[in-house]
N, C-alpha and C positions, 0 to 999 in steps of 0.2 A: 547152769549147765555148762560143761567146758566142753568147748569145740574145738578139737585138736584137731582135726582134718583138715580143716578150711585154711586154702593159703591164698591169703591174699590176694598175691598176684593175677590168680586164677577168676577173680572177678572182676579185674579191670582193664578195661579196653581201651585203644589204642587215643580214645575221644577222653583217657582218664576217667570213664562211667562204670560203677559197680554194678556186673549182672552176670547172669549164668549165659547170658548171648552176649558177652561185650559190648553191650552199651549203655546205655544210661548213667545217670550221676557223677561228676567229678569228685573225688575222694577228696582232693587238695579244699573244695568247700569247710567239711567237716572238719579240716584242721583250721580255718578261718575261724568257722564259725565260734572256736572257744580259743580264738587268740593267740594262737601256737606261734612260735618262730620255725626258720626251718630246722632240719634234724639238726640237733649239735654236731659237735666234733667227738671220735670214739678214741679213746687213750687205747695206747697199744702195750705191748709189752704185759698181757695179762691181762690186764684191770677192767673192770666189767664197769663203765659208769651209769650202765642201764639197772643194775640191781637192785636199786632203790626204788625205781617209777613203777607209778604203778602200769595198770594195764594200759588205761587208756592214754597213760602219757608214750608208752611206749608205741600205742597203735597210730596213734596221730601224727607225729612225723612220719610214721611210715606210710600212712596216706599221703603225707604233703610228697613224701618220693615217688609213689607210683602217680601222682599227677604228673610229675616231670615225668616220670615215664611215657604219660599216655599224651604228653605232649609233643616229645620226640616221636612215637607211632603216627600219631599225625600228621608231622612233617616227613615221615616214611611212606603215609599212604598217598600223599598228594602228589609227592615227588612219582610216586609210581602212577599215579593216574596222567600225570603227563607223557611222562616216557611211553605206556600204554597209548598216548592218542597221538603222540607222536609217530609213532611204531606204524600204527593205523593207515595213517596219511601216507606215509612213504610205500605199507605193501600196498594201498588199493593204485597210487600214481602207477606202482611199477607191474600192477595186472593191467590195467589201462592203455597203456601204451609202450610197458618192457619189450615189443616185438617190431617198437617203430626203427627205419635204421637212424645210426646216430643218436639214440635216445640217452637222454642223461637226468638220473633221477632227479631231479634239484631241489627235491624234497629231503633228501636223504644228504645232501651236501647242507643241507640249509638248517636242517634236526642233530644230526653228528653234532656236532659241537655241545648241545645245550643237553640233548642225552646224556653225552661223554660227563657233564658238571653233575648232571641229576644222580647220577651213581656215587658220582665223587660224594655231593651231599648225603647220601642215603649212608655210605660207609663211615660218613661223620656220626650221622643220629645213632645208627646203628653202635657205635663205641660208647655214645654219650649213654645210652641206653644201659650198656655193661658195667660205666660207672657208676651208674644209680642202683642197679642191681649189685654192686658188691656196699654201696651205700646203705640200703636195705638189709642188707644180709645179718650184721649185726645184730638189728631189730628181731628179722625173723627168728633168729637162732637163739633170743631171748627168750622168745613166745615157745619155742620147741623145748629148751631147757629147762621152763617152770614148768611142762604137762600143757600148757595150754591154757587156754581162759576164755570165758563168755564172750562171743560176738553178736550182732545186732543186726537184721537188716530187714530193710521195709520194702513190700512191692510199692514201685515209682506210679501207678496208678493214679485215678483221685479217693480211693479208698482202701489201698494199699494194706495189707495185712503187713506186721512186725512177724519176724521167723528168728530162730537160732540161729539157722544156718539158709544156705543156699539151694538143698536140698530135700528140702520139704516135699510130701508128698502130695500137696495142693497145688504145688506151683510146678509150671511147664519147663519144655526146654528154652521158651520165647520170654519165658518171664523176665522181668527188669527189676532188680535191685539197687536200695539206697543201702551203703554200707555206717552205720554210726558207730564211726570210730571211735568218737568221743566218751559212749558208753560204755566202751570195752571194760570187762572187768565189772558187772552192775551185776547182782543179782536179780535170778528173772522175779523175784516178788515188785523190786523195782520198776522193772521195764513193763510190767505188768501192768503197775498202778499207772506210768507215765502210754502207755498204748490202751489204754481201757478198752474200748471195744474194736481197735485195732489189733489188740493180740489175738495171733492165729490159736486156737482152739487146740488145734494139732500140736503145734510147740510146747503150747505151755496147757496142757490136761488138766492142771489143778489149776487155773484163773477163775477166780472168785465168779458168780454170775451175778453180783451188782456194780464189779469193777468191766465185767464185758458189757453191763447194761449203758455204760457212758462214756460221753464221746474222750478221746485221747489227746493227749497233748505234744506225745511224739509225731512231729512230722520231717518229712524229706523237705529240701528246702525248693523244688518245684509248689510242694503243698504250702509253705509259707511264703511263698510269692502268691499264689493263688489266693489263698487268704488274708492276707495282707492287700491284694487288690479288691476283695468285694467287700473291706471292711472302709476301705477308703475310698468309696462309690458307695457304700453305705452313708458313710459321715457324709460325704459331699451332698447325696438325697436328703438325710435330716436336715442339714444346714437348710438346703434351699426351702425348704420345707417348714423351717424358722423363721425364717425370711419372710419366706409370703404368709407367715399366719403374721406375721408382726406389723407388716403392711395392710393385710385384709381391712374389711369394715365392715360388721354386722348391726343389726338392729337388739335391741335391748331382746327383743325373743329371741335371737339366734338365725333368724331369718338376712338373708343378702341382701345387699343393697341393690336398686335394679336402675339402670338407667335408661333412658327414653325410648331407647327399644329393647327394653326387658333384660336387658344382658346384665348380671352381675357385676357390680365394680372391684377391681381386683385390689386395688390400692384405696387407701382413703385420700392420698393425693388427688389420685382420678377422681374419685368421690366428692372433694372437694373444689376442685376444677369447676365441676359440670353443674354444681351447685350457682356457683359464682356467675357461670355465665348466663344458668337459668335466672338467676335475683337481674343480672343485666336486660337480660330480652323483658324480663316482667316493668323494670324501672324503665324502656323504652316504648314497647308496644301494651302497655296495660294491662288489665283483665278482660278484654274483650278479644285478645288474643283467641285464634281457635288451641294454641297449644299452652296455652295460658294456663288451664287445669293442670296440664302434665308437668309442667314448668314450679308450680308451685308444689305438686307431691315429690320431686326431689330436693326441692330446697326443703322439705319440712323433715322429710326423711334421710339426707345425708344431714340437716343439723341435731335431729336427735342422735342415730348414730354415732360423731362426731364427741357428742358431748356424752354419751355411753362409753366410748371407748376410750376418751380423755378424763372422765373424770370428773366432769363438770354440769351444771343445771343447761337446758335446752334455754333457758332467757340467756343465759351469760353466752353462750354459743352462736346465737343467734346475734345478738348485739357486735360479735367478733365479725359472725360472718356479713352483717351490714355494713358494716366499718368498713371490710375487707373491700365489697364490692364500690363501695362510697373512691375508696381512693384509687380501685381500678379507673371507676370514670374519670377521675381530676389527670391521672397519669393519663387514658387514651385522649384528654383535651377536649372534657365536659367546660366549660364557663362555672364559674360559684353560681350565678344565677341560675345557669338548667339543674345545678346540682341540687338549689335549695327548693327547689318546685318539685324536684323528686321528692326530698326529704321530708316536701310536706302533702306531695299525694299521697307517703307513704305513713305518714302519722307521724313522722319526726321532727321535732325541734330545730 
């Protein structure tokens, strides 16, 4: 559908944001986002070097000009909001005290000057602004000499509906548009299948009901930062989530591993720790240990574990883990003699 009505200009605010209320979206994005430089240079003396592009090449530098555009409004509005609080200060000093004698504003001696600049500056932007509008002009009078052609634009929402136009009779006077420039010139069969259940109903009357049944892949680039963050706080929750299944430690049923006070081991590092230093207390204090029992069901339970999760027979695991505890004692500064009386309370060689 060709939108000849819609001028551009008309949906972009001074923040460079496509909407029916001046705000939202910088336009200059859309021409990023597919790589554009800025507008070329236009040959004079006749020659139309636009005639060739298509739509969206023509549309997309003209976005990247009303970004400057709504770059300079910016630096329009801010200069004015000084000047404004400037203004401020000086009438409340001179209701305050304009009737004291000898009074002298010194607010207004002290403002003057930087006023005086803010205007100077404002009648800069303001020029720079007229250049970029006859920069533009080229463009526009492109889009007006061909009849016109399909434009695009998505409420900036989190589920924003895709429209022809600006004008739609769902959307308000507060509504906020994303303009895709890029698309200019698409047939709505296109913009149809790329908005799936984002295409407004109202626009486009003939979208298929299994292309409205699924989700779209046109988005505003608010919605692909959005998405692009839960997708990478997504990854980051799998990852860890890899992580600690990779660490875990279960029993050949699927059952946790628990340690001395019931709690689940989260690692088999842990697991194995608490093994090692249970095989210690049992090679120092015996089995007459009162905790003696519970000391032996995790060494017997982190070494099946262990050798479930490795891969290995519970003797060859076991022998690892004797080893292991064997040269704990020699490093904490066992004697070979207390070592080999463990070795042989414990039925070792």
């Amino acid at each position: 559908m060709t939108i000849s009505n819609t001028h551009p200009e008309s949906i972009v605010d001074k923040n460079g944001k496509a909407t029916t209320v001046h705000k939202k979206n910088d336009l200059a994005a859309s021409a990023k986002r597919v790589g554009s430089a800025p507008a070329p240079s236009l040959a004079a003396h006749g020659i139309n070097p636009l005639a060739d592009y298509t739509p969206a090449e023509v549309d997309i530098p003209l976005a990247e000009i009303y970004g400057r555009i709504s770059g300079e409004k910016r630096k329009i509005a801010g200069a004015e909001s000084y000047i404004q609080s400037y203004q401020n200060t000086i009438e409340s000093d001179q209701k305050r005290f304009g009737e004291r004698e000898g009074y002298v504003n010194r607010y207004a001696e002290q403002y003057a000057p930087k006023i005086e600049q803010l205007n100077k500056d404002i009648e800069k932007y303001e020029a720079n602004i007229e250049e970029l509008r006859e920069e533009a002009q080229p463009y526009q009078q492109e889009f007006r000499d061909r009849g016109g052609w399909s434009r695009f634009y998505q409420v900036t929402n989190s589920n924003g509906h895709v429209h022809t136009s600006t004008s739609c009779s769902t959307c308000y006077p507060t509504t906020e548009f994303y303009w895709h420039a890029d698309r200019s010139g698409s047939t709505e069969e296109q913009i149809i299948d790329e908005s799936g259940s984002d295409a407004c109903t109202v626009c486009f009357p003939n979208a298929p009901v299994e292309t409205l049944n699924r989700p779209g892949t046109l988005e505003t680039p608010d919605r692909t930062a959005q998405r692009e963050a839960r997708e990478e706080r997504e990854r980051v929750k799998n990852e860890k989530a890899r992580v600690a299944a990779e660490k875990a430690i279960f029993m050949p049923s699927g059952d946790p591993v628990l340690d001395e006070y019931n709690h689940p081991f989260k690692t088999d590092l842990a697991a194995e720790r608490a093994a090692s230093s249970a095989r210690s207390n049992m090679f120092w204090y015996g089995s007459s240990h009162p905790s003696a029992d519970k000391w032996q069901e995790i060494i017997s339970n982190v070494t099946v574990a262990l050798a479930h999760k490795r891969g290995t027979t519970v003797e060859e695991m076991e022998e690892v883990q004797y080893n292991k505890a064997v040269a704990k004692l020699k490093k904490d500064g066992y004697t070979p003699e207390s070592i080999q009386k463990i070795r042989n309370d414990n039925g070792r060689p």
